[in-house]
ChimeraX commands (.cxc) that place a marker at each C-alpha (Angstrom):
marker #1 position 26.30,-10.23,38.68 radius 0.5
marker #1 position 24.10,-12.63,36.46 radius 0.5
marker #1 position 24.47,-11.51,32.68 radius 0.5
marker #1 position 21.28,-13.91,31.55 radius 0.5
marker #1 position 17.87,-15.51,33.05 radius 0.5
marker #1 position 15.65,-18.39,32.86 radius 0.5
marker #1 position 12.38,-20.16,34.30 radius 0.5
marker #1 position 11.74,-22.60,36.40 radius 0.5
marker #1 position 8.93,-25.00,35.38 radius 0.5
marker #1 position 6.82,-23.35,37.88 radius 0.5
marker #1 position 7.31,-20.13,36.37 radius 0.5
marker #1 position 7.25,-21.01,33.11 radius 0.5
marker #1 position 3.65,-22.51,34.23 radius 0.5
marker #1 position 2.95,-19.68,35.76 radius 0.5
marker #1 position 3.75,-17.43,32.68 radius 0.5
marker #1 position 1.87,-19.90,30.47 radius 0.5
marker #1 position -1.68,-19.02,32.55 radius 0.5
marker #1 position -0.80,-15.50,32.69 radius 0.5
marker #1 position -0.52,-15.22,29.03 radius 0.5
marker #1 position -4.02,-17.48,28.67 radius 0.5
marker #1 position -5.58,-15.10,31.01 radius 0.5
marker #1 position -4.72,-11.67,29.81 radius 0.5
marker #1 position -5.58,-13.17,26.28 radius 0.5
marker #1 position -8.76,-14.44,27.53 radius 0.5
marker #1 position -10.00,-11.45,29.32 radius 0.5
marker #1 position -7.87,-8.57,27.30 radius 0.5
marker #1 position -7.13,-10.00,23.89 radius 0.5
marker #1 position -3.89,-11.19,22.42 radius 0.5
marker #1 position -2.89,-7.15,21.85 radius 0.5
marker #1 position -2.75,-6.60,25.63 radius 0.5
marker #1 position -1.19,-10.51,26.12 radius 0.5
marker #1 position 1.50,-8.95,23.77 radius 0.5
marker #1 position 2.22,-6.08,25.44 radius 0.5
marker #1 position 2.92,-7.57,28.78 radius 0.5
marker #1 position 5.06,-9.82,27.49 radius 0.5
marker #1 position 7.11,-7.61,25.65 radius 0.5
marker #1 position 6.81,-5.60,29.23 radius 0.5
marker #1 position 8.34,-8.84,30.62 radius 0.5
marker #1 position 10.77,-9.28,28.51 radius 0.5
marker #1 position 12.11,-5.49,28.70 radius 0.5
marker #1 position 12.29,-5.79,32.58 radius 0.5
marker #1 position 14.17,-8.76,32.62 radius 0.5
marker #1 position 16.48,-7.26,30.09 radius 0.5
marker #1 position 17.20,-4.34,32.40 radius 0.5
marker #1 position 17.38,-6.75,35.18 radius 0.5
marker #1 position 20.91,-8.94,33.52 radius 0.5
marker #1 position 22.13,-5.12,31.85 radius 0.5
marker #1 position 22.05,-3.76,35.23 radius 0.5
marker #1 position 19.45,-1.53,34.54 radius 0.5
marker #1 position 16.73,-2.57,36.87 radius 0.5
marker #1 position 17.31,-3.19,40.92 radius 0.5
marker #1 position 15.75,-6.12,41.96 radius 0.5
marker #1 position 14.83,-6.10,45.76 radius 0.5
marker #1 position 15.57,-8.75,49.08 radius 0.5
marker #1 position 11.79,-11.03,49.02 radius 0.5
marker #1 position 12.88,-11.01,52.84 radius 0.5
marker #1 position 11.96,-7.18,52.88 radius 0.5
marker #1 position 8.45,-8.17,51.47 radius 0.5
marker #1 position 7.96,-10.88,53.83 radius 0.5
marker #1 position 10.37,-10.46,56.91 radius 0.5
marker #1 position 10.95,-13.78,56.81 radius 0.5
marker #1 position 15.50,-14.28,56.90 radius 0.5
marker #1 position 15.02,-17.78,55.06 radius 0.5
marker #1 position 13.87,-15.41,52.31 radius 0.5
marker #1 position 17.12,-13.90,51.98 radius 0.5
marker #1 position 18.85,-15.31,49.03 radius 0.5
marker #1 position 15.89,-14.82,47.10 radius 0.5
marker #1 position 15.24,-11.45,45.28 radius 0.5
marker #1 position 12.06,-9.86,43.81 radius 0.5
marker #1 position 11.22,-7.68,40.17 radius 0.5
marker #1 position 8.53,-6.30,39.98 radius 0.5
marker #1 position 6.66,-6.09,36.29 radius 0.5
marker #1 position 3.29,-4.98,35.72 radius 0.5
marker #1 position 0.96,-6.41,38.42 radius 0.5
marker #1 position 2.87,-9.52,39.01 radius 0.5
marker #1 position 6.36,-10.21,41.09 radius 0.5
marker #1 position 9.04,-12.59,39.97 radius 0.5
marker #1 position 10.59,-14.09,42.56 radius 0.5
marker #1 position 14.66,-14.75,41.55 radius 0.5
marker #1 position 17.29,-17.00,42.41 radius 0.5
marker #1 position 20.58,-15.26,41.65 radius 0.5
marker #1 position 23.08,-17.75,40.57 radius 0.5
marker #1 position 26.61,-17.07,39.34 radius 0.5
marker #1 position 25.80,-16.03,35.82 radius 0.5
marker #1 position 21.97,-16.25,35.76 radius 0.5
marker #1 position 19.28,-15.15,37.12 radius 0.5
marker #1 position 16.21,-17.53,37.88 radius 0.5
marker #1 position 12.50,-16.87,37.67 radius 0.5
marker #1 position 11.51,-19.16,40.12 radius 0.5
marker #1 position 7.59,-18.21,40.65 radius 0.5
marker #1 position 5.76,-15.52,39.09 radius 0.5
marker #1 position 3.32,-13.86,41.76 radius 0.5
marker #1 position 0.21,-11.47,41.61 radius 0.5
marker #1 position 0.95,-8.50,44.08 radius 0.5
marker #1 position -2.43,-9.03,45.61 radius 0.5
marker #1 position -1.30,-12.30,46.88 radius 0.5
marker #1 position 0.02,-12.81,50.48 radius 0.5
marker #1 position 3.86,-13.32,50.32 radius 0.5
marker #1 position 4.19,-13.93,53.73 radius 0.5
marker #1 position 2.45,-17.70,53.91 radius 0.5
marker #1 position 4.19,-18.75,50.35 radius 0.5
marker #1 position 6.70,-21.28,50.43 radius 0.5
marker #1 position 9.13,-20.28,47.43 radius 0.5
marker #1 position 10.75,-23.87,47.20 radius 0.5
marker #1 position 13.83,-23.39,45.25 radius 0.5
marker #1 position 14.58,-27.31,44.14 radius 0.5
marker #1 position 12.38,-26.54,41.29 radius 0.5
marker #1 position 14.89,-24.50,39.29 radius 0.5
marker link #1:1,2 radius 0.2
marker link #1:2,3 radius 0.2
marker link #1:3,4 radius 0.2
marker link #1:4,5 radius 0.2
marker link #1:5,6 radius 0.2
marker link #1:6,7 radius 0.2
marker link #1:7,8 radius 0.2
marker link #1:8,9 radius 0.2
marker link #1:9,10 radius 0.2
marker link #1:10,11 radius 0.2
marker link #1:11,12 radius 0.2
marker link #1:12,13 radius 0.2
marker link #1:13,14 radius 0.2
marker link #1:14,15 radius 0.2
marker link #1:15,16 radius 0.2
marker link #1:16,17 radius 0.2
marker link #1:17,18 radius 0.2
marker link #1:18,19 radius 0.2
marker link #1:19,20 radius 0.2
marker link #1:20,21 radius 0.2
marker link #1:21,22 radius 0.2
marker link #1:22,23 radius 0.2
marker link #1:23,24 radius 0.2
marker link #1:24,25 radius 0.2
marker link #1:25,26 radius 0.2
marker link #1:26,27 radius 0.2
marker link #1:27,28 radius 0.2
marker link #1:28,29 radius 0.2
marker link #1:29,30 radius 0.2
marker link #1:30,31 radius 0.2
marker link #1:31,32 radius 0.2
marker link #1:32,33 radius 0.2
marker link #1:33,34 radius 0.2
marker link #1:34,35 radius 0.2
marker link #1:35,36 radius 0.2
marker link #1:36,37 radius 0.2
marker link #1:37,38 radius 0.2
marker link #1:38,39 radius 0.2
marker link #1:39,40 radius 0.2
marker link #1:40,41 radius 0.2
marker link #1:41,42 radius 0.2
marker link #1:42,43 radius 0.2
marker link #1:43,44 radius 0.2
marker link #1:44,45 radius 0.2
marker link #1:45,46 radius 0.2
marker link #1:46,47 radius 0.2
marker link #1:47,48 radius 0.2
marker link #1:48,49 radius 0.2
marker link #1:49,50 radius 0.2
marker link #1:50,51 radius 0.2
marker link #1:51,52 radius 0.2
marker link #1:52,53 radius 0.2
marker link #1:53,54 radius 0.2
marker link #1:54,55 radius 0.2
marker link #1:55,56 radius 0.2
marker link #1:56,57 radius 0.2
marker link #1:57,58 radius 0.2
marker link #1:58,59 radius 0.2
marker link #1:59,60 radius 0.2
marker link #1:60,61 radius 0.2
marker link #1:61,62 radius 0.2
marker link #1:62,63 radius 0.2
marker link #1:63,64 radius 0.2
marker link #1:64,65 radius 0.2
marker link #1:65,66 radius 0.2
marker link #1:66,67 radius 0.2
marker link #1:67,68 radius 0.2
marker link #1:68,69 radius 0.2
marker link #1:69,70 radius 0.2
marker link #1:70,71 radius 0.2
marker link #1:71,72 radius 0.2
marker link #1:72,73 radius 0.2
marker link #1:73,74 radius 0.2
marker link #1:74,75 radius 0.2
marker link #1:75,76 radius 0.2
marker link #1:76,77 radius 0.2
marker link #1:77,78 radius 0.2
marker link #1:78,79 radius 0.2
marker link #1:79,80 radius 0.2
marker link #1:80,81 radius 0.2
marker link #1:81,82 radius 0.2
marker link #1:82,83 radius 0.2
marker link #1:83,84 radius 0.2
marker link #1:84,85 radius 0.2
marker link #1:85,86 radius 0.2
marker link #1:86,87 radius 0.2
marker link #1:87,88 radius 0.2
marker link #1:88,89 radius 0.2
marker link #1:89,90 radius 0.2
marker link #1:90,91 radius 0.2
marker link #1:91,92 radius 0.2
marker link #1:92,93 radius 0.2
marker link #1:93,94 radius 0.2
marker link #1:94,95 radius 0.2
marker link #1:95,96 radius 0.2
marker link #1:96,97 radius 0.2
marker link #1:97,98 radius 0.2
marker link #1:98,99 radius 0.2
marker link #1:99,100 radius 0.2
marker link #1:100,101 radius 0.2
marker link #1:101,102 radius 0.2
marker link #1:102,103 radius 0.2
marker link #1:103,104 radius 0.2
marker link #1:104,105 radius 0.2
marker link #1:105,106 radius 0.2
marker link #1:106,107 radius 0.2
marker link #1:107,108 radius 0.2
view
């Protein structure tokens, strides 16, 4: 089971506009709290605390299989498991269609 995490560049892009956005539109008190919300549900992700779930049950697609979702707040991270980390590989709105995404994983 992975004991730590990390981003991908994508994600770490990803989180980047997030953070603009909520700032933007909520002010840096809300931007604050969801990242402090991100940051807690990762935690519980590498102490065992939170269950991520298969992406492949989201999308039904089997190539999806190794991959694994969490979701926080309005948004999905979509995780690589590796031996002792976990990676955020794309960070997702749940109103967007999972189904036609490609989730390509060289970008770790």
């Amino acid at each position: 089971m992975p004991t730590d995490y990390r981003f991908s560049r994508r994600a770490a892009e990803r989180l980047t506009e997030i953070a603009t956005w909520t700032q933007s539109t909520f002010g840096p008190t809300q931007a604050e709290r969801y990242e402090t919300l991100l940051i807690d549900r990762l935690t519980a992700l590498v102490e065992g605390r939170a269950q991520p779930r298969p992406l492949s049950r989201l999308t039904g697609a089997a190539h999806h299989d190794a991959l694994m979702t969490l979701k926080v707040g309005r948004h999905l991270l979509i995780l690589l498991p590796e031996p002792d980390t976990w990676v955020v590989i794309d960070i997702l709105h749940d109103a967007q269609n999972l189904t036609t995404r490609d989730f390509d994983q060289e970008e770790s």
